[in-house]
C-alpha positions, 0 to 999 in steps of 0.5 A: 500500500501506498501512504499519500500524505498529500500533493507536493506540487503542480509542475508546469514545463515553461521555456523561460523561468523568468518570464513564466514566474512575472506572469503568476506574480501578475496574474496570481500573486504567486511569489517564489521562494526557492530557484534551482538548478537541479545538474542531475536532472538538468532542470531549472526549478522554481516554487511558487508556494500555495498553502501547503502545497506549490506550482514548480515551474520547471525549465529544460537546461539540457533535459531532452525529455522538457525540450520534447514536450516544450517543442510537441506541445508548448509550455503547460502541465508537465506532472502532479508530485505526490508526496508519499510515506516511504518512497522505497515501499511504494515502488516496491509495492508498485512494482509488484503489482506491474505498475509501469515505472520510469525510476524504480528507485529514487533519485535526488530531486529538486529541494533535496527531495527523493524523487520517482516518477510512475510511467503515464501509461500507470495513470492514464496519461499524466504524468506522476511524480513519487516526492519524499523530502529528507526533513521537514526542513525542506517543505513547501515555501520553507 
């Protein structure tokens, strides 16, 4: 079984981190309070914190994968990040019920965070990222 505590983040693909984050300011108020480059997964990432929860603009810095979805379908809804209990069991236990996975073992994210993402294909079509942070000094908007 799965422990969903609760969701993580929204992450939306842009092509140009600045001018993705003057929008939500604008339009939304949105301020952020964490920018990374994450080397690993070569991604920029920004957190516009909502309550407990945030919109993550990411942005390819050498991702192929970003720059694929930002050619095909242009910037929008990337993946909801669902922050879990024990990411090691909930791959396993995925696994175990066949469940197409892209990681089937974490990986450093942004913030620190374990990271996994399920397979669309697991769910239909969106994409889903698996988040546990190492303490909770790396929660949303801290």
């Amino acid at each position: 079984m799965i422990k969903i505590k609760k969701i993580d983040h929204v992450a939306v693909c842009v092509a140009d981190v600045d001018d993705a984050m003057a929008k939500y300011k604008q339009v939304l108020g949105l301020e952020p309070t964490v920018r990374e480059t994450v080397a690993s997964q070569k991604t920029e990432a920004v957190l516009l914190p909502i309550g407990e929860t945030a919109v993550e603009l990411i942005s390819p810095r050498g991702n192929e994968g970003l720059e694929k979805f930002l050619a095909k379908r242009g910037p929008g809804l990337h993946h909801i990040a669902l922050e879990v209990e024990g990411i090691e069991a909930a791959l396993a236990f995925l696994k175990g019920l066949g469940v197409p996975l892209v990681d089937e073992t974490p990986r450093r994210g942004a913030r620190g965070h374990k990271v996994a993402f399920l397979h669309p294909k697991a769910t239909g079509g969106l994409l889903v990222e698996l988040v546990e942070p190492d303490d909770a000094a790396h929660a949303v908007g801290e």
